[in-house]
Backbone as JSON Lines, residues from 0, in Angstrom:
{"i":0,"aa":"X","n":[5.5,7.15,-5.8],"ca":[5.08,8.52,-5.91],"c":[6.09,9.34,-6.71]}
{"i":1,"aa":"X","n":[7.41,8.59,-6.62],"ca":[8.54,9.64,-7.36],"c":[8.29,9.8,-8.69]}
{"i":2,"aa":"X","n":[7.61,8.34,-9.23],"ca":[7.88,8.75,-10.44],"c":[6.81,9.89,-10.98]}
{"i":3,"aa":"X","n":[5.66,9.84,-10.36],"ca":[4.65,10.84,-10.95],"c":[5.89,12.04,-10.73]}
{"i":4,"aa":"X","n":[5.8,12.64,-9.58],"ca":[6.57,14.08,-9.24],"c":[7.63,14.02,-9.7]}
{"i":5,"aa":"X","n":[8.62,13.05,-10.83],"ca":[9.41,13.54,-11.66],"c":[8.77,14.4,-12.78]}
{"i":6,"aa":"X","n":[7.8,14.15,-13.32],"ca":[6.83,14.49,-14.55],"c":[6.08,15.59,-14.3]}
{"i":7,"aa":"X","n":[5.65,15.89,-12.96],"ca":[5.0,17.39,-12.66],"c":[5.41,18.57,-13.5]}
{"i":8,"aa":"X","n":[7.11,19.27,-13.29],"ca":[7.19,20.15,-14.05],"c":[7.08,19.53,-15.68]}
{"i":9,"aa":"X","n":[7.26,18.54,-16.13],"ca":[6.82,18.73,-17.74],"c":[5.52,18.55,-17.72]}
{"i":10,"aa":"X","n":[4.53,18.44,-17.25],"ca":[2.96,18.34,-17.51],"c":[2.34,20.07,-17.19]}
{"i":11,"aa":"X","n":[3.27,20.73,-16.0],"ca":[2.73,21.4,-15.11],"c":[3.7,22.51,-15.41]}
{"i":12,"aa":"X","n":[4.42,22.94,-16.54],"ca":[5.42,23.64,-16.61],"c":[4.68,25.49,-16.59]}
{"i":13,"aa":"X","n":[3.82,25.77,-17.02],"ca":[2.85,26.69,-17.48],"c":[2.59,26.86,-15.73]}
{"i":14,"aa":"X","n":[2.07,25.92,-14.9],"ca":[1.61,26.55,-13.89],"c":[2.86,26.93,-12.54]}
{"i":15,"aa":"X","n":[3.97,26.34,-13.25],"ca":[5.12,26.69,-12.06],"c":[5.09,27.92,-12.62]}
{"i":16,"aa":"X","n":[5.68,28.35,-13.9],"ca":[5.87,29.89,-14.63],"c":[5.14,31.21,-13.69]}
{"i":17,"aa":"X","n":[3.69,30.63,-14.06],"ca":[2.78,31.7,-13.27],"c":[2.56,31.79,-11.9]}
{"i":18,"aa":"X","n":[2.45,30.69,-11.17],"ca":[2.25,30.83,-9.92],"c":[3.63,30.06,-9.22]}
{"i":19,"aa":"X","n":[4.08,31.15,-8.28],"ca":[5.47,30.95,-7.28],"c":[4.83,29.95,-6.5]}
{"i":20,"aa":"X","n":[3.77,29.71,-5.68],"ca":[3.11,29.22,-4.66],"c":[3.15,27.6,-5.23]}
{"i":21,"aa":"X","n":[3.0,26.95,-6.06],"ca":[2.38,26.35,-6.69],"c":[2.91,25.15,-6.33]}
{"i":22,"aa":"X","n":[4.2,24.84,-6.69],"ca":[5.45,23.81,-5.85],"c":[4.96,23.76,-4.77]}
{"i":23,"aa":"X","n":[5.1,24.39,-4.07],"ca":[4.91,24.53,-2.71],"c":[3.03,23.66,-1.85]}
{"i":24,"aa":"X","n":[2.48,24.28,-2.82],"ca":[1.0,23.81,-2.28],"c":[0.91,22.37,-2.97]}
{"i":25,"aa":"X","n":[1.22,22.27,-3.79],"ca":[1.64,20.87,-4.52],"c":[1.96,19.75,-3.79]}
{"i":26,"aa":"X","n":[3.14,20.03,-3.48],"ca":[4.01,18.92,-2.38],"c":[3.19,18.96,-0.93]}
{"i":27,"aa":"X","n":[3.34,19.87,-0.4],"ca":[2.23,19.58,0.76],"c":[1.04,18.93,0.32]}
{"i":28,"aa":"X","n":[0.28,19.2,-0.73],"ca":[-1.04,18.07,-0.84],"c":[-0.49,16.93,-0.83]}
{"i":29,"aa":"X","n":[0.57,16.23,-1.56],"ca":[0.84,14.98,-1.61],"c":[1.66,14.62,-0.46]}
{"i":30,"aa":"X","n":[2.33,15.14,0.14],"ca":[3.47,14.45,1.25],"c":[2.77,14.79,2.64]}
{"i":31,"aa":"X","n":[2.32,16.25,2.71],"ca":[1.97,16.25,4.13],"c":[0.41,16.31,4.66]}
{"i":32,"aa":"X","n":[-0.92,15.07,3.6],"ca":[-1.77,15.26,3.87],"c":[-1.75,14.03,4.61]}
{"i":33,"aa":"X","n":[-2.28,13.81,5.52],"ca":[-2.44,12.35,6.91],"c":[-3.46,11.33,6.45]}
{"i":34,"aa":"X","n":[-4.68,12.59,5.95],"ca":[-5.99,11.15,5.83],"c":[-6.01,11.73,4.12]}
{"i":35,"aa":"X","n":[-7.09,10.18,3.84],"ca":[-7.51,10.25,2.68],"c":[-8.47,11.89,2.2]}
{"i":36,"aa":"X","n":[-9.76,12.3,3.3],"ca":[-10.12,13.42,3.64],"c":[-9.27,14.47,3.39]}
{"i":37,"aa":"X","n":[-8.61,14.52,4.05],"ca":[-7.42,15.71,3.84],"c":[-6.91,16.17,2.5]}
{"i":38,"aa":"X","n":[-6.23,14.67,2.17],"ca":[-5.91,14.57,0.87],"c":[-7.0,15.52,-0.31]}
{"i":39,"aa":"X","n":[-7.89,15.0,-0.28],"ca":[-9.2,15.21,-0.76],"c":[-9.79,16.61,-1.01]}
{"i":40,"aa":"X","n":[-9.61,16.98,-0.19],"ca":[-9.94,18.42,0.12],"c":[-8.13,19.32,-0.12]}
{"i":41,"aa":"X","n":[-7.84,19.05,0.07],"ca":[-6.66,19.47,-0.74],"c":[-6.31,19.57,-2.01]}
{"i":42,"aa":"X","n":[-6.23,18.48,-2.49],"ca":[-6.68,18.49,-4.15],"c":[-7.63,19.08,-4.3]}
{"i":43,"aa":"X","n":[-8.82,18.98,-4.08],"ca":[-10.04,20.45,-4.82],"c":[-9.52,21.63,-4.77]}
{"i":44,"aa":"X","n":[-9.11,21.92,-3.47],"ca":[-8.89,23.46,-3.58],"c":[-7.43,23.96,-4.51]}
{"i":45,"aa":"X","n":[-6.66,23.04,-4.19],"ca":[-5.46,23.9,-5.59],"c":[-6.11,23.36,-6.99]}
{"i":46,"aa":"X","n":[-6.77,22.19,-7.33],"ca":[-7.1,22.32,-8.43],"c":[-8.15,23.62,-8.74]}
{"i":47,"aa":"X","n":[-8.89,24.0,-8.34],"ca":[-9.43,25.14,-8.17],"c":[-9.01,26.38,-8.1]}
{"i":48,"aa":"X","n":[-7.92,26.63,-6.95],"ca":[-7.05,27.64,-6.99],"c":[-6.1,28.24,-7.83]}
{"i":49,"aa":"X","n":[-5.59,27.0,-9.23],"ca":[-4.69,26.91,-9.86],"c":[-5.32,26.74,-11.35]}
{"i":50,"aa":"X","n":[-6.96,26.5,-11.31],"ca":[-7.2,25.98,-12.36],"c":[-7.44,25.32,-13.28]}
{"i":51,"aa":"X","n":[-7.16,24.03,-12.49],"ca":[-6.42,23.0,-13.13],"c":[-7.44,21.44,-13.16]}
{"i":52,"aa":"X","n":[-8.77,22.02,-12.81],"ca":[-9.95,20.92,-12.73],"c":[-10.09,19.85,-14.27]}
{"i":53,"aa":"X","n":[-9.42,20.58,-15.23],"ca":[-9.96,19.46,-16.72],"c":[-8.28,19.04,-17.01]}
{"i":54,"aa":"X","n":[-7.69,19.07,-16.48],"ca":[-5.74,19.03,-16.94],"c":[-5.85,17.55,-16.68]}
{"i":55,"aa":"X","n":[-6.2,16.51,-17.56],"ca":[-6.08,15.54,-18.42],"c":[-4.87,14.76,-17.08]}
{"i":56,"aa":"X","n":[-3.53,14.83,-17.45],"ca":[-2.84,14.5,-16.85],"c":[-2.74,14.26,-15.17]}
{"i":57,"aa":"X","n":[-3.32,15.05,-14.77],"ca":[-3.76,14.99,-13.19],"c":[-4.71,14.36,-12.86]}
{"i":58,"aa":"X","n":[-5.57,14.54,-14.05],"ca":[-6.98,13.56,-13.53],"c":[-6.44,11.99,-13.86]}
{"i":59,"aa":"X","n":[-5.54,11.76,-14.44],"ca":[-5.07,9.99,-14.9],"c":[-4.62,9.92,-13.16]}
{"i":60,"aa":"X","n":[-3.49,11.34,-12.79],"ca":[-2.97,10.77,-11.45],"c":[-3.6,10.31,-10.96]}
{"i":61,"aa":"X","n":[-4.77,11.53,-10.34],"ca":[-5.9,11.34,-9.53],"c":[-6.62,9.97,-9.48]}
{"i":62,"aa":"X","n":[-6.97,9.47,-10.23],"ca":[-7.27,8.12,-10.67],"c":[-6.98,7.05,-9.65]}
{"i":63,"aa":"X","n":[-5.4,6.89,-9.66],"ca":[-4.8,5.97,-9.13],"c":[-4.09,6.62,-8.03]}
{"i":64,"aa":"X","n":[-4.8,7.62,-7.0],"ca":[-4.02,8.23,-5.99],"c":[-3.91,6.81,-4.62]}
{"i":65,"aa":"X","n":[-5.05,6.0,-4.72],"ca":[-4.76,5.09,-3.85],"c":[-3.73,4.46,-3.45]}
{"i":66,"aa":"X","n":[-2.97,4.63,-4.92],"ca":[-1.72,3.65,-5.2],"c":[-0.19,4.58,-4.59]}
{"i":67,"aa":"X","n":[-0.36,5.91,-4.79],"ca":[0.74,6.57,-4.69],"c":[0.59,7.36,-3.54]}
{"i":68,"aa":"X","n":[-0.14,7.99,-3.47],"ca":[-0.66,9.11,-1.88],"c":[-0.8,8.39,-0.83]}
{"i":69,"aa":"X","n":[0.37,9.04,-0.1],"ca":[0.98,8.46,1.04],"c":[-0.57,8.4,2.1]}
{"i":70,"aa":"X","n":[-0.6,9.28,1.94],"ca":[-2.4,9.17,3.15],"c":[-2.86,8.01,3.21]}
{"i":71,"aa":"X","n":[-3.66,8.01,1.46],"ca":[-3.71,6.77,1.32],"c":[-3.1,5.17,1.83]}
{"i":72,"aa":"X","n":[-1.7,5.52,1.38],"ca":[-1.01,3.89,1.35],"c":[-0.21,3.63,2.87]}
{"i":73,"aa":"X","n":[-0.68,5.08,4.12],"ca":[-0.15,4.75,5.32],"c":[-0.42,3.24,6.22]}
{"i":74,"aa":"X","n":[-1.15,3.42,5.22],"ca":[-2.33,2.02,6.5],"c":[-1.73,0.64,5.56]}
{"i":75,"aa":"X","n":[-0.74,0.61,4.79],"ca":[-0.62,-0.58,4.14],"c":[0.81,-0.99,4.74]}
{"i":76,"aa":"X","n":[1.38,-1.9,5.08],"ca":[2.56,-2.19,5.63],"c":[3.37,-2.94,4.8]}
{"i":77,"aa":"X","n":[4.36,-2.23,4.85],"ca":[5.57,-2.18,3.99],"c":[6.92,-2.19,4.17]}
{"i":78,"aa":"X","n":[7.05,-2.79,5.37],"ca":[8.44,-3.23,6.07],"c":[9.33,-1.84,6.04]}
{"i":79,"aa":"X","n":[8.65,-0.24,6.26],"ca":[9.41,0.78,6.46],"c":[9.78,0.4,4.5]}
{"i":80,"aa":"X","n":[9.74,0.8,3.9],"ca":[9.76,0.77,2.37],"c":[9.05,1.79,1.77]}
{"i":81,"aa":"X","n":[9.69,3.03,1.32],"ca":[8.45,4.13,0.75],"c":[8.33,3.12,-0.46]}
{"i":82,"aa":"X","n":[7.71,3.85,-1.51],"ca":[6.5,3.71,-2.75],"c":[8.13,3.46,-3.58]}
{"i":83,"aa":"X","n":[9.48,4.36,-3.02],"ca":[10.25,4.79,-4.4],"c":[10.85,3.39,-4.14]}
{"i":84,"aa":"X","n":[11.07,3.08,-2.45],"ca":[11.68,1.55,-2.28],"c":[11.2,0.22,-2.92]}
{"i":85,"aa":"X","n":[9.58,0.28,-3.26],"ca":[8.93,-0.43,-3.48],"c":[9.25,-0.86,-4.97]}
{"i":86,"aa":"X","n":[9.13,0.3,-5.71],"ca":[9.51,0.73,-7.23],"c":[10.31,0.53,-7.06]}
{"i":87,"aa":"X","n":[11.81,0.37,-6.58],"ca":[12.86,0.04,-7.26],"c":[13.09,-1.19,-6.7]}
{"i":88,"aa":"X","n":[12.56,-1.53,-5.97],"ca":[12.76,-3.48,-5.65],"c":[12.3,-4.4,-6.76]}
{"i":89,"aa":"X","n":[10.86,-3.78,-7.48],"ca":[10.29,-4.49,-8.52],"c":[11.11,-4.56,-9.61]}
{"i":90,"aa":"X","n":[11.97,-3.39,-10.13],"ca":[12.8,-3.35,-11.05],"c":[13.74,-4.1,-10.79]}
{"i":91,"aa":"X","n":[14.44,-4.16,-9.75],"ca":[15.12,-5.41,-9.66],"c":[15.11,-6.44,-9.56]}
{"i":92,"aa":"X","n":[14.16,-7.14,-9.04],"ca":[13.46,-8.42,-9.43],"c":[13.63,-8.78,-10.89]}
{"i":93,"aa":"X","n":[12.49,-7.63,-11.68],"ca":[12.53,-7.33,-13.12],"c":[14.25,-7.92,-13.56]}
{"i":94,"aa":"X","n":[14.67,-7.15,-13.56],"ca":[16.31,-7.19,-14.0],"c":[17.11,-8.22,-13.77]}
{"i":95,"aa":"X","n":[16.66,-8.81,-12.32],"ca":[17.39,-10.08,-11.84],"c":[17.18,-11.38,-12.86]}
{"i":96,"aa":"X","n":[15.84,-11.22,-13.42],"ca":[15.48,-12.57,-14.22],"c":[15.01,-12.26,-15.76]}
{"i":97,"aa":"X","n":[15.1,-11.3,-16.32],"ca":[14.75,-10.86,-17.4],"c":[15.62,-10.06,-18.34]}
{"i":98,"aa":"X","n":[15.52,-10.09,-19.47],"ca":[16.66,-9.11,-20.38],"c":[15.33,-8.94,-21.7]}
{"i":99,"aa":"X","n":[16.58,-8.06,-22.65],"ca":[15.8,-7.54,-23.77],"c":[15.03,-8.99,-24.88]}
{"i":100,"aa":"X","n":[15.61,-9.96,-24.45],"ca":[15.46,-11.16,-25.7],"c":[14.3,-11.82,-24.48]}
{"i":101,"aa":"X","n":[13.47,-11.55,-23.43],"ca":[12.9,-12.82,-22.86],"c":[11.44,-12.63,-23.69]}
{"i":102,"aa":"X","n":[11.0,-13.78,-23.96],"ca":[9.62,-13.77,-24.6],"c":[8.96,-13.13,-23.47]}
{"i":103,"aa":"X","n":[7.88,-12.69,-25.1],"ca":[6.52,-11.82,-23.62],"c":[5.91,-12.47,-22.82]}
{"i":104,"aa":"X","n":[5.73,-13.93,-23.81],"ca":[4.68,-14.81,-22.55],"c":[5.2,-15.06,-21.47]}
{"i":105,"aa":"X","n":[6.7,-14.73,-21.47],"ca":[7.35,-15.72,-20.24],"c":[7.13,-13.97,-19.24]}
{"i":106,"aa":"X","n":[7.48,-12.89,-19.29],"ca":[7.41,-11.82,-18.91],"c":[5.98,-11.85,-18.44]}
{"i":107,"aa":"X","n":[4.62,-11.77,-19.34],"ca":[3.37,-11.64,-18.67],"c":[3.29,-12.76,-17.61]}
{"i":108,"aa":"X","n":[4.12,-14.05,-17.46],"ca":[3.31,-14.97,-16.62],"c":[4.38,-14.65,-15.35]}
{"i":109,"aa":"X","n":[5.58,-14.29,-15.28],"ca":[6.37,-13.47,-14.35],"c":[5.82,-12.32,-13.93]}
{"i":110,"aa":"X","n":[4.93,-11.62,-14.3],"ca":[3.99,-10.18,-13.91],"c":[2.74,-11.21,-13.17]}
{"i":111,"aa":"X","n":[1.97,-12.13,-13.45],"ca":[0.83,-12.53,-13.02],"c":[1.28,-13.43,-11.76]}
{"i":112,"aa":"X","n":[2.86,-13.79,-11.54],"ca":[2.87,-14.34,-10.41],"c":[3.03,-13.43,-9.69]}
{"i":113,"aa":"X","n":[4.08,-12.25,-9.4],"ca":[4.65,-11.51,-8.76],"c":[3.11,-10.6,-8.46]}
{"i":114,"aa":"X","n":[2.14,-10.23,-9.39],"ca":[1.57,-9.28,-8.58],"c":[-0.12,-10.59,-7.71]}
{"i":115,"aa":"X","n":[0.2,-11.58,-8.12],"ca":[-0.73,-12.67,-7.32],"c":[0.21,-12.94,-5.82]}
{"i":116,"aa":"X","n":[1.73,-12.75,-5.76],"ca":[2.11,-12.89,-4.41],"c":[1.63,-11.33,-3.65]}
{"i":117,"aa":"X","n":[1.58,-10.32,-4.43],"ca":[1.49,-8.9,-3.83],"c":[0.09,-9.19,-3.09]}
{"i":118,"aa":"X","n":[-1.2,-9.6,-3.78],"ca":[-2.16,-9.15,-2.91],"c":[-2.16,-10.3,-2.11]}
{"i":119,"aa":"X","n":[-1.86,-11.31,-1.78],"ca":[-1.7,-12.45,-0.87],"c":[-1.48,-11.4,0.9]}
């Protein structure tokens, strides 16, 4: 999830400017909604409230909220591991066996094992 909400203020810089509230209703949709529902209805109304129903960039989030929105990913077990633990374990993996010179094929077939052990 971190990495999206590093990128908020540069996508979203225009709507921090104008609206003080905005941070604020923001982070509560993503951190303190429980159910998917919630979630849901949360996002409509600040996108609505804020404007922000065709903003390109949110709708890519939106997309893949399954993956990052905690609501969402409560029910998935993760040995106590947020999303940022998760993300930076993969990078290290990444790093542990890979550098700038490894062929791609050897990289794509290192991606097709690692995410074939994930859904196991």
């Amino acid at each position: 999830m971190w990495h999206s909400e590093k990128k908020i203020p540069e996508y979203l810089s225009h709507v921090f400017h104008e609206f003080d509230n905005f941070k604020n209703d923001f982070s509560k949709c993503l951190h303190f909604t429980t159910t998917p529902e919630e979630f849901e209805t949360s996002w409509i109304n600040i996108m609505k409230m804020y404007s922000l129903e065709e903003h390109s960039w949110l709708h890519r989030r939106y997309t893949t909220r399954e993956k990052w929105i905690s609501a969402y990913v409560r029910t998935t077990f993760c040995v106590g591991m947020s999303t940022a633990q998760r993300s930076e374990s993969m990078n290290k993996y990444f790093k542990d066996y890979l550098n700038s010179s490894t062929p791609m094929s050897v990289v794509s077939n290192m991606i097709k094992l690692l995410t074939l052990g994930m859904t196991k």
